[in-house]
MMTF fields as JSON, N, C-alpha, C and O atoms, coordinates in Angstrom:
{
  "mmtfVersion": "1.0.0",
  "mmtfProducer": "UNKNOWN",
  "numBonds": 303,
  "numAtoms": 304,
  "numGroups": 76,
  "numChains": 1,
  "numModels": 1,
  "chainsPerModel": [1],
  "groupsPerChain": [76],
  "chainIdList": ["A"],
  "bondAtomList": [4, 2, 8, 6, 12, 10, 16, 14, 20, 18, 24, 22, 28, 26, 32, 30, 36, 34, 40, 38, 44, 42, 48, 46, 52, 50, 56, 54, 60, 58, 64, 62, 68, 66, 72, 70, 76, 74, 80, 78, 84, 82, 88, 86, 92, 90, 96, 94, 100, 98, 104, 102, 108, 106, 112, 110, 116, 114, 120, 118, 124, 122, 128, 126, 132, 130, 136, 134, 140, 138, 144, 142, 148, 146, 152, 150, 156, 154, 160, 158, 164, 162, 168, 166, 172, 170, 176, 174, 180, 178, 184, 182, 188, 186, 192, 190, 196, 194, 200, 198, 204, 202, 208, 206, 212, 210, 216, 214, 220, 218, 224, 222, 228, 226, 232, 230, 236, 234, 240, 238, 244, 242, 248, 246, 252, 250, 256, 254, 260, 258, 264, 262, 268, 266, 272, 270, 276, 274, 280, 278, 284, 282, 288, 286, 292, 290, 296, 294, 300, 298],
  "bondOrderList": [1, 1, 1, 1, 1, 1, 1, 1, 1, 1, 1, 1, 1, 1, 1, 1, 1, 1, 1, 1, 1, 1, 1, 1, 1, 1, 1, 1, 1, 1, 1, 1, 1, 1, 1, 1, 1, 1, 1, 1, 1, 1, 1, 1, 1, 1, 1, 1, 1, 1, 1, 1, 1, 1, 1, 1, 1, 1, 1, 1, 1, 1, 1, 1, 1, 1, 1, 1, 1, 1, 1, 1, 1, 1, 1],
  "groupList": [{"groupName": "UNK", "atomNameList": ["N", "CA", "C", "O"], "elementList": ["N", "C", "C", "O"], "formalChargeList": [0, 0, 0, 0], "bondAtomList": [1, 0, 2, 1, 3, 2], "bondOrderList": [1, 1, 2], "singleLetterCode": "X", "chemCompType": "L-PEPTIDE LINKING"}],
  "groupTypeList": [0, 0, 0, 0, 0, 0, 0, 0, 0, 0, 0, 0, 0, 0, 0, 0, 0, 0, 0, 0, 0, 0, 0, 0, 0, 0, 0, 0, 0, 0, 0, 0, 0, 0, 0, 0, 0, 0, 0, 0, 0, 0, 0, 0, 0, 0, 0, 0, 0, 0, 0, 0, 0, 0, 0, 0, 0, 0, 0, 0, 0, 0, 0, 0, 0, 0, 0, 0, 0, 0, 0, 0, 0, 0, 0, 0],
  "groupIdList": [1, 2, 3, 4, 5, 6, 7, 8, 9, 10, 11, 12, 13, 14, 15, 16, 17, 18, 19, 20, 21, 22, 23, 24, 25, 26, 27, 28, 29, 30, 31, 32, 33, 34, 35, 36, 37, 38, 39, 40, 41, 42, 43, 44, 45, 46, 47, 48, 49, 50, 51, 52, 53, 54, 55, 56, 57, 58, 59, 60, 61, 62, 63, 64, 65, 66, 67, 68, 69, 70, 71, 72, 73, 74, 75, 76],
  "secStructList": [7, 6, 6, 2, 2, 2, 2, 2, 2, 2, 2, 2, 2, 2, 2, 2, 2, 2, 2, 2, 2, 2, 2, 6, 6, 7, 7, 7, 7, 1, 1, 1, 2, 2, 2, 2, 2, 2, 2, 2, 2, 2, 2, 2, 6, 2, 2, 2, 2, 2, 2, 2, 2, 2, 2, 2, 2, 2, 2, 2, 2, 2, 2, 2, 2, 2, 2, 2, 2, 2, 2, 2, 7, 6, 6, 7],
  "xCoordList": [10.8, 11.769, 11.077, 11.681, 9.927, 8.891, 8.267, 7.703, 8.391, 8.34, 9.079, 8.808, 10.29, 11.762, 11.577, 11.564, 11.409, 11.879, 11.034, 11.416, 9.962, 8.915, 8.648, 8.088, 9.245, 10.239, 11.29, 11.383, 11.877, 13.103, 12.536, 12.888, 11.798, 11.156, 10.204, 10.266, 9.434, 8.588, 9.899, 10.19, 10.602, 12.251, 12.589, 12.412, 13.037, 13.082, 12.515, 13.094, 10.939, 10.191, 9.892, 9.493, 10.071, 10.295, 11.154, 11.046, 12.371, 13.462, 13.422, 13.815, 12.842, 12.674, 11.951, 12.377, 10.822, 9.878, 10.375, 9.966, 11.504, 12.267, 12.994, 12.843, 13.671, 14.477, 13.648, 14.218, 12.706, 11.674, 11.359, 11.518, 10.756, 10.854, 11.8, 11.54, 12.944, 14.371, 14.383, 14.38, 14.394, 14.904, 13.561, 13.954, 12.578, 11.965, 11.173, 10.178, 12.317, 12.403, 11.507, 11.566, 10.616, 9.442, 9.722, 9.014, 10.876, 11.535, 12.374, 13.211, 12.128, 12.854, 13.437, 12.55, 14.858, 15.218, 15.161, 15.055, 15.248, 15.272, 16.323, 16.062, 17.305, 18.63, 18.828, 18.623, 19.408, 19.7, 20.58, 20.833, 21.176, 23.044, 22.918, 23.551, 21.909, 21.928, 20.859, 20.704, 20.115, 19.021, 19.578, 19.059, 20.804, 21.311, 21.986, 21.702, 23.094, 23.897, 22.458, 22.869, 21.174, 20.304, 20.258, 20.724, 19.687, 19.29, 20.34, 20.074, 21.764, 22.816, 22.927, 23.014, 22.901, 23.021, 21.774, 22.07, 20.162, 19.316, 19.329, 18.688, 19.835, 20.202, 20.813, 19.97, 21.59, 23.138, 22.7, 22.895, 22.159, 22.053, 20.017, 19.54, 19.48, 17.759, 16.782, 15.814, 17.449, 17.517, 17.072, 16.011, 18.641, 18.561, 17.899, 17.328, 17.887, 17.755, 15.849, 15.016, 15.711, 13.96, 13.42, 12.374, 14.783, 14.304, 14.544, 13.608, 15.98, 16.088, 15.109, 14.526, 14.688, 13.501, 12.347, 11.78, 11.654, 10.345, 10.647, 9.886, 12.336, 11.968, 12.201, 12.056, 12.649, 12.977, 11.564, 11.116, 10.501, 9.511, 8.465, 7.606, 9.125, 8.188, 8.133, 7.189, 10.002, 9.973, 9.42, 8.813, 9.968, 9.671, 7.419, 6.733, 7.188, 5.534, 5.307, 4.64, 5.829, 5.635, 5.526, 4.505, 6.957, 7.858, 6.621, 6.12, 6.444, 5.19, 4.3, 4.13, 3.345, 2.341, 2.504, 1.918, 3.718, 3.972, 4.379, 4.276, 4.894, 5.492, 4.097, 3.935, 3.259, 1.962, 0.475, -0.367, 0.865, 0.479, 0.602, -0.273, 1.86, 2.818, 1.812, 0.741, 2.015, 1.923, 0.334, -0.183, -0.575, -1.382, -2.146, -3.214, -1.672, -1.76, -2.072, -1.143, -2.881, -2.972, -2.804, -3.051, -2.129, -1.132, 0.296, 0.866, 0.848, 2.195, 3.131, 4.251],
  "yCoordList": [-10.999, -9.946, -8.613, -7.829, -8.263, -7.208, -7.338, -6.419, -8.167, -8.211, -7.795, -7.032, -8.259, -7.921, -6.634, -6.06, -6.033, -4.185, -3.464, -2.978, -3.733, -3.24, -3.582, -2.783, -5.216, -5.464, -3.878, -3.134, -4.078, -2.934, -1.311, -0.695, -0.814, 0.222, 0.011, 1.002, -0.873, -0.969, -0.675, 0.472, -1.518, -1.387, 0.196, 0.814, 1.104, 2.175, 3.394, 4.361, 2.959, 3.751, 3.589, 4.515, 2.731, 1.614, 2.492, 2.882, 2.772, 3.562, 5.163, 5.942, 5.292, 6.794, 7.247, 7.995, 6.601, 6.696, 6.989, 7.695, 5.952, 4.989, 6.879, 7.561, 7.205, 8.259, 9.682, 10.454, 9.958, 11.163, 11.005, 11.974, 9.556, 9.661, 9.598, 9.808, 9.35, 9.491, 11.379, 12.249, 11.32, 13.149, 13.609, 13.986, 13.805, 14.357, 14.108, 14.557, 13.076, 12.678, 11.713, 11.341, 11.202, 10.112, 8.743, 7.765, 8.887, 7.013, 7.399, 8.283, 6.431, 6.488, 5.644, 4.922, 5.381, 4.461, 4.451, 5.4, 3.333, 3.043, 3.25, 4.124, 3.127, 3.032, 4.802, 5.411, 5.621, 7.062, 7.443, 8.612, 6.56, 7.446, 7.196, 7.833, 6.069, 6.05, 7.031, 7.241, 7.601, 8.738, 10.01, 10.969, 10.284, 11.46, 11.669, 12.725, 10.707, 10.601, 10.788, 11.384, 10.261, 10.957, 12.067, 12.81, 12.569, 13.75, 14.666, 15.224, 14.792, 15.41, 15.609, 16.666, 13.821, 13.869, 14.476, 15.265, 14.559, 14.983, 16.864, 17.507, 17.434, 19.469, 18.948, 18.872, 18.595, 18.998, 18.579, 19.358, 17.35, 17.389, 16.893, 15.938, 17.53, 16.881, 17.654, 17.168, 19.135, 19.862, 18.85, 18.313, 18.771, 18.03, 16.706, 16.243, 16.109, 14.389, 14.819, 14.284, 15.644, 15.617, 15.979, 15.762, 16.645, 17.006, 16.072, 15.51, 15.208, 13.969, 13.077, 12.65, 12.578, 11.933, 11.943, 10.855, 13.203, 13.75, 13.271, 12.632, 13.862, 13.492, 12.192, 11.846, 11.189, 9.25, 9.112, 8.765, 9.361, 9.382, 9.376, 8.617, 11.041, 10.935, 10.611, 10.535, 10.143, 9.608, 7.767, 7.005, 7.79, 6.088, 5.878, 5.177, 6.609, 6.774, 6.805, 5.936, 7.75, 7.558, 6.643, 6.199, 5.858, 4.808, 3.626, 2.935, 3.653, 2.197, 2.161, 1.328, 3.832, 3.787, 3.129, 2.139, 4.242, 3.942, 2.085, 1.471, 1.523, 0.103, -0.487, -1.141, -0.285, -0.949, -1.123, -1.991, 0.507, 0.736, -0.149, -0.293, -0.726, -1.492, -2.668, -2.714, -3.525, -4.826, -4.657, -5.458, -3.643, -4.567, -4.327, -4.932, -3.172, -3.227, -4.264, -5.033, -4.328, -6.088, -5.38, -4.229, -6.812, -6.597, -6.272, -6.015, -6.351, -6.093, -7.369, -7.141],
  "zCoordList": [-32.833, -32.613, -32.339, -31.607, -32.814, -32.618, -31.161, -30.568, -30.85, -29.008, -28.3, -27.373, -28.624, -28.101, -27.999, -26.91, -29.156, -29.484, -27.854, -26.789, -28.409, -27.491, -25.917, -25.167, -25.395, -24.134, -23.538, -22.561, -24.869, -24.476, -24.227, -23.221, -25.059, -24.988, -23.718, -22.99, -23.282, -21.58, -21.044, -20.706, -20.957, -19.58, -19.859, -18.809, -20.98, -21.144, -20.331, -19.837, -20.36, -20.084, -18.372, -17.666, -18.078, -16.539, -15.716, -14.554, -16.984, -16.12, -15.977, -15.108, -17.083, -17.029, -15.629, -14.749, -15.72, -14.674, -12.857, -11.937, -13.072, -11.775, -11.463, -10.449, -12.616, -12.406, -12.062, -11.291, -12.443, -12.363, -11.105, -10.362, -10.475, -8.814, -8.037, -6.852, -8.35, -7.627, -7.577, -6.707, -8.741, -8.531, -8.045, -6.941, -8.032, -7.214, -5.614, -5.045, -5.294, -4.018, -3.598, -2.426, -4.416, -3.664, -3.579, -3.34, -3.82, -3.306, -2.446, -2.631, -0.913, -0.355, 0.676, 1.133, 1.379, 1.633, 3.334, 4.11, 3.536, 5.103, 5.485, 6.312, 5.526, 5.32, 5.16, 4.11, 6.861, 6.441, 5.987, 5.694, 5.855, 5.533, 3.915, 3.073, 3.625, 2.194, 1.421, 0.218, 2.69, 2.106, 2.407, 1.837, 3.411, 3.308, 2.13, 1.564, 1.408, 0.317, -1.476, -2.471, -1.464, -2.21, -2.054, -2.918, -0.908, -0.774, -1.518, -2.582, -0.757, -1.592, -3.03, -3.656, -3.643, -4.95, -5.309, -6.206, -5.035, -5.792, -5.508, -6.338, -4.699, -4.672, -5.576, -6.47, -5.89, -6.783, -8.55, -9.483, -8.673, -10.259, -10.173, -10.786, -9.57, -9.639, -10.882, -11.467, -11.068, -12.463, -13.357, -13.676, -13.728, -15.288, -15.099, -16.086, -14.126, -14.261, -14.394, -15.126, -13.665, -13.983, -15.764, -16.376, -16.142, -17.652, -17.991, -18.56, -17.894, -18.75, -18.518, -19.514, -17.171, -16.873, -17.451, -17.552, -18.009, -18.692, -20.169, -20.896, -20.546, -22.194, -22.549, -23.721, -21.438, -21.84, -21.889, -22.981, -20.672, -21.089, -22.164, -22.613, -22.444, -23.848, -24.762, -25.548, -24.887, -26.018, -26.138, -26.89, -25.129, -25.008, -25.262, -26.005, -24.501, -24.691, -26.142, -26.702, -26.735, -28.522, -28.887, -29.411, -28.656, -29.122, -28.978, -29.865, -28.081, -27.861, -28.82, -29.71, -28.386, -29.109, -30.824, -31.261, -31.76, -32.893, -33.202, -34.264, -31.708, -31.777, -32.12, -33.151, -31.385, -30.807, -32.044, -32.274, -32.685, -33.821, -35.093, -35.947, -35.073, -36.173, -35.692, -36.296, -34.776, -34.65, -34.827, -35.606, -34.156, -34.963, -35.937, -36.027, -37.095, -37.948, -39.31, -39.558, -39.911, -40.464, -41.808, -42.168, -42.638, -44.087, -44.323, -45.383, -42.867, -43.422, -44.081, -44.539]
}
């Protein structure tokens, strides 16, 4: 189950990541009408999603380390 946790926390941090390059524009699609409709959405909310982006990050980065810390810790 201590795998699991730490599965979920990688996917976490997977996404954070996914979102920090969305809002600051370095993914991008072939498809223009679906990169004009980014573009839009990233002027309008690319602000906050880059802060929220930085702090899933950091927290999730903790999160491992302290996960990572646990497991292999010996004597529990």
């Amino acid at each position: 189950m201590e795998y699991f946790g730490l599965l979920i926390e990688l996917l976490f941090l997977a996404m954070g990541i996914y979102i920090y390059l969305f809002a600051t524009g370095r993914l991008r699609s072939d498809d223009e009408q679906a990169q004009k409709r980014a573009e839009a959405f990233r002027r309008r909310n690319g602000t906050w999603m880059r802060i929220a982006a930085l702090l899933l990050i950091a927290l999730m980065a903790v999160n491992i380390y302290l996960h990572v810390v646990q497991l292999i810790t010996p004597g529990q």
